[in-house]
C-alpha positions, 0 to 999 in steps of 0.5 A: 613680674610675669604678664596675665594673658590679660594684659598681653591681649592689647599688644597681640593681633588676632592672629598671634593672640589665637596662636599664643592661645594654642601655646599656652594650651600646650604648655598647661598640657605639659604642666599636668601630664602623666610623666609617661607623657610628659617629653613629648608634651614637654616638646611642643610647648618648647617649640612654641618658646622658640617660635614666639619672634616669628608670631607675636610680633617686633616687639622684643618686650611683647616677646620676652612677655609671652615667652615669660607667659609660657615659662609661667603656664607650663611651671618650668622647673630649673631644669627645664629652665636650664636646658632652654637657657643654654639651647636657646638664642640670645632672645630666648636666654634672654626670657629665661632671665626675666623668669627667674624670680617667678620660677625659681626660690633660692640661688639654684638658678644663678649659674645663668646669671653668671653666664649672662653677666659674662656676655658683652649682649646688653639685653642678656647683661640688663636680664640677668641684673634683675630682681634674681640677681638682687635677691642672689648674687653675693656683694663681690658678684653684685659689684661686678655686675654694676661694673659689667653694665658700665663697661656694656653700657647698660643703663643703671636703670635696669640694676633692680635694687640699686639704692639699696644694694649700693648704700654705705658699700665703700668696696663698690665705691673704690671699684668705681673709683678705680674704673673711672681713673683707669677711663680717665687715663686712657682718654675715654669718657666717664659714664654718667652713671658711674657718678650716679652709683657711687654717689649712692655709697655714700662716697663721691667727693 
């Protein structure tokens, strides 16, 4: 869920809380402009979007939370979405996920799930197996998503709807299966969550 400025204000000091002020100034100016004006409004909020590492802080999470902030005051649509997603670095495309339940009804957006869950980046690969991609992804999309964080490494922890998701799913459990003996046989260890997920289909021995 998106942060309030609120609950920012303890992780900013003054000076990156007086410019996330100014961005979010600029991005409510955006959200009610007059279309005529709304590229070159539109501009100076995204800027901001880019340059929030260099002003609030080493934080990743404080960052991924003002970036969110302003996808949420300025009401970025899909497009706008979309084109910051592919424009972005990794950090940015990274806030983009993070937005998507907030900003986005319906499947429209999960052609950045998919690119994300197609990177071998941790942080994008935990970004886009969140609340988006547990409402949207489809069973065979969802299955490899858990077997993408395996691969990766990224904790389970960050899978939003596990337990529900992985219950009774005998395809995911023969999937997990098949990845644990193929680890097995090339002499690689286990992960420990693997034995987590399938126990949560209902299936390990």
């Amino acid at each position: 869920m998106t942060p309030t400025r609120e609950e920012l204000s303890p992780r900013l000091d003054a000076a990156a809380a007086a410019w996330l002020d100014e961005a979010l100034a600029e991005a409510a100016t955006a959200r009610d402009a007059a279309p005529a004006a709304a590229d070159n409004v539109a501009a100076a909020w995204e800027l901001r979007f880019a340059a929030a590492g260099r002003h609030c802080g080493r934080s990743g999470d404080t960052v991924d939370s003002v970036r969110t902030l302003l996808l949420q005051e300025a009401r970025a649509d899909l497009a706008t979405l979309t084109r910051l997603y592919h424009q972005g670095a990794a950090a940015e495309r990274r806030a983009v996920l993070l937005a998507l339940p907030d900003r986005v009804e319906g499947p429209g957006a999960l052609p950045l799930t998919e690119d994300a869950l197609r990177t071998n980046d941790t942080r994008l690969v935990a970004a886009a197996v969140g609340p988006y991609a547990a409402a949207h992804l489809d069973p065979h999309a969802w299955r490899h998503a858990i077997l993408k964080c395996l691969f990766t490494g990224v904790d389970l922890d960050a899978v939003d709807g596990l337990d529900r998701r992985a219950h009774g799913d005998a395809e995911l459990a023969r999937m997990l299966a098949d990845f644990a003996a193929e680890r097995t046989a090339a002499g690689r260890s286990v992960p420990a969550d693997l034995h987590r997920a399938l126990n949560l289909t209902g299936e390990e021995s």
